[in-house]
C-alpha positions, -999 to +999 in steps of 0.1 A: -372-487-805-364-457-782-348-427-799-321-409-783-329-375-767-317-348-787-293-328-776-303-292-755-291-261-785-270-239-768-263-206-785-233-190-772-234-153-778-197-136-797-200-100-798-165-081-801-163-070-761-168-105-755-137-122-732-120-151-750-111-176-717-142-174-709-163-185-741-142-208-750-137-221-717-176-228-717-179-239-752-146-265-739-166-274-714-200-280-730-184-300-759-162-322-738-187-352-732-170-374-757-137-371-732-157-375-703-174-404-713-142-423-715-130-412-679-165-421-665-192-450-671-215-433-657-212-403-686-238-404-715-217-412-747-243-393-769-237-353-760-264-332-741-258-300-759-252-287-790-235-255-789-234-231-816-214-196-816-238-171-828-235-134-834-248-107-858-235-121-887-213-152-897-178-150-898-147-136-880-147-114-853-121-098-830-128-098-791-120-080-765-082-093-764-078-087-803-075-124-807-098-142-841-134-158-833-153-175-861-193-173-855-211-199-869-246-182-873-262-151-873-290-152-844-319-138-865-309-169-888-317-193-857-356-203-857-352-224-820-327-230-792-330-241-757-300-224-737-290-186-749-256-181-732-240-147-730-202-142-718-187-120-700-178-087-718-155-062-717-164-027-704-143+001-718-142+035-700-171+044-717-189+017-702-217-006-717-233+012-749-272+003-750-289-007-782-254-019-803-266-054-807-308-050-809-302-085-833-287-101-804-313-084-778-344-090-800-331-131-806-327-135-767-361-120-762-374-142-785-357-176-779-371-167-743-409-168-754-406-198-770-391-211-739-354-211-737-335-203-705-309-170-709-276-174-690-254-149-684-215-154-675-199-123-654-208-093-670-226-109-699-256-100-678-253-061-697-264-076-730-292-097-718-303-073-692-315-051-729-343-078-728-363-060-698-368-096-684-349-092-657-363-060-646-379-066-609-357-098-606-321-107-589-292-113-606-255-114-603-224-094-620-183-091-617-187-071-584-161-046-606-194-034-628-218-038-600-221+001-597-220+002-633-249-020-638-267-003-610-266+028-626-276+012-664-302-011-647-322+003-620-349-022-619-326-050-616-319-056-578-277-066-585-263-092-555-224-093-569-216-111-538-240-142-553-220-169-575-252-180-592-287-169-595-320-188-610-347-167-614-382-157-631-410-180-640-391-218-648-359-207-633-351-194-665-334-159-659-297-171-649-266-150-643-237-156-627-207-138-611-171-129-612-150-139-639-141-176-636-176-185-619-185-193-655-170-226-639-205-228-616-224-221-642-215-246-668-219-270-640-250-259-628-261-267-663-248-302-663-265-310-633-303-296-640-299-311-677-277-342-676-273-353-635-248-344-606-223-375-618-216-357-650-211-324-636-185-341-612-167-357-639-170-324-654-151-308-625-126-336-627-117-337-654-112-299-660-100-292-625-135-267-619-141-252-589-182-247-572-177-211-553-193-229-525-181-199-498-196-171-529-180-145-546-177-117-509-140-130-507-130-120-537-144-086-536-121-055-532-142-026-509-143+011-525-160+030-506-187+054-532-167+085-534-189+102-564-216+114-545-209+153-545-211+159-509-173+175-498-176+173-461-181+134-467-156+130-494-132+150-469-142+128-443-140+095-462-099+104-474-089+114-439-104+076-432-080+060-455-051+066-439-065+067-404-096+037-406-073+023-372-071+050-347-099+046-319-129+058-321-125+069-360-164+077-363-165+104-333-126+123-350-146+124-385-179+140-366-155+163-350-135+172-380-164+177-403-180+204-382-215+193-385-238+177-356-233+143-350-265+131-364-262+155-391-231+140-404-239+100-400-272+107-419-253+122-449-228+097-447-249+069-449-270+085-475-239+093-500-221+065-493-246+036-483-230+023-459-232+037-422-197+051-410-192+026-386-198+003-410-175+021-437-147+019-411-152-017-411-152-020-444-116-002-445-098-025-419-112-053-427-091-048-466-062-039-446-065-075-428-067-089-461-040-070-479-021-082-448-030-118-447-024-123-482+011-107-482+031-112-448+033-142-420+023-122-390+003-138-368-038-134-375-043-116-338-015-088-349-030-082-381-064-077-369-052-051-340-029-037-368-063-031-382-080-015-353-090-041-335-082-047-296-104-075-291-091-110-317-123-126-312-144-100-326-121-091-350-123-129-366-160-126-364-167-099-382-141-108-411-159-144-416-188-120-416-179-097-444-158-121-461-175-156-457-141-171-449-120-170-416-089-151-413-069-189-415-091-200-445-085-164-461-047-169-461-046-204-472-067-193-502-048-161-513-019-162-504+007-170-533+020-212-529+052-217-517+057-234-549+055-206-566+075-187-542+104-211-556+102-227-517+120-263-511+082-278-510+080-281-549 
């Protein structure tokens, strides 16, 4: 007779920055093929994973929120797994402290040369990033830590604007992005290990979301202000408050004192980001802020902005934001149901 396939072992790392919503959202998740198999035919009734909660030691743990988590394992106890599973952390002002968990980095590692896949959930990636496998590859963070990452992990080429990323040898370096794109994740795993039908009855049934537009809509621009350089930084607070007057560029050239050329070179260096582009940057968070908050029309807001001509103006915000102006609003802005409108 045919034996069953055994279920994939997924370790899901606990450490104490770790977020609570989202590991046990994924552990939920994971575990829930039992209740999906009743909803859907079409869903394997014998489970596809086995999830454990590991950490440095057994026992109970406080996270990031100060709310209980009881870790079933130690990781240096675990001999074999298939999935290692980091979730997003917690960064205190301090940042992410290297070399607190070598247990947890070492196990990864190893779990890793016996062939497991490591997956990282938001900023999860910090942990497994101690590994040095995904040094020279791409990966993903909560666009809030993508400078902090930069800085910790120089050799890791950061895309916080990517929902998901599969990379290395086997596709088996995976991160993905903000905050509640753990939802892509767990569902990217359904599908490579169990099928697209379960992964929709997965989304079904939990009301998941795929980031299909990626994560650039939810990210809020801050222009790099830490760079040293006064001119710029003079030149970049004078922006803030005047990003829609015309021709901002040429009034920051002419208020900064320096040659033309002289200027937009240090600009971009400091800053990354030419100052046209910067400028951009600047009105196109106005639009949002706008769009999310009042009914004005879309052509008001984007000449509110700084922007005479509507059809550029929607072209470059789909541009930097994946979405249209329309398609922003309907997105962000706050229900009317929750606005306590008739429409309830």
């Amino acid at each position: 007779m045919p034996t069953e396939p055994r279920p994939l072992h997924v370790s899901l790392v606990a450490v104490p920055e770790a977020a609570m919503s989202t590991l046990v959202g994924i552990y939920d998740v994971l575990n829930a093929f039992g209740l999906l198999a009743r909803t859907d035919p079409a869903i394997p009734d014998t489970p596809p994973f086995a999830v454990d909660i590991v950490g440095t030691a057994p026992g109970e743990i406080s996270l990031a929120s100060g709310l209980p988590l009881r870790v079933g394992r130690a990781a240096a106890d675990i001999a074999a797994t298939d999935i290692v599973l980091v979730p997003s952390v917690v960064l205190g002002p301090q940042g992410w402290k290297q070399g607190r968990y070598p247990d947890l980095v070492d196990f990864a590692a190893r779990m890793h040369r016996q062939g497991a896949i490591l997956c990282s959930a938001c900023s999860g990636i910090f942990l497994l990033a101690e590994t040095g496998l995904f040094d020279g590859h791409r990966a993903t963070v909560h666009w809030g830590y993508a400078r902090e990452f930069e800085k910790t992990y120089p050799l890791i080429h950061s895309e916080p604007e990517r929902v998901l990323v599969a990379a290395g040898e086997r596709q088996s370096l995976i991160s993905s992005g903000a905050s509640t794109s753990w939802h892509d994740l767990v569902l990217y795993l359904i599908v490579r290990f169990v099928g697209a039908p379960a992964a929709q009855a997965a989304a079904r049934f939990f009301a998941l979301q795929w980031h299909q537009d990626g994560l650039a809509p939810y990210i809020v621009f801050e222009g790099r202000k830490d760079h040293g350089d006064a001119a710029i930084a003079e030149a970049q607070t004078w922006l803030a408050s005047h990003f829609s007057v015309v021709s901002p560029v040429e009034e920051m050239v002419r208020r900064s004192g320096l040659a033309e050329r002289t200027f937009k070179r240090r600009f971009t260096d400091v800053t990354g980001l030419s100052p046209i582009e910067y400028v951009q940057r600047l009105r196109i968070e106005d639009a949002k802020r706008r769009l999310e908050r009042t009914d004005a029309p879309v052509d008001e807001i984007g000449w509110r902005a700084g922007y005479e001509d509507a059809a550029f103006f929607r072209r470059l915000f789909k541009r930097l934001t994946g979405l249209s102006p329309g398609a922003y609003r309907k997105r962000f802005r706050v229900p009317q149901f929750a606005r306590g409108g008739e429409n309830q």
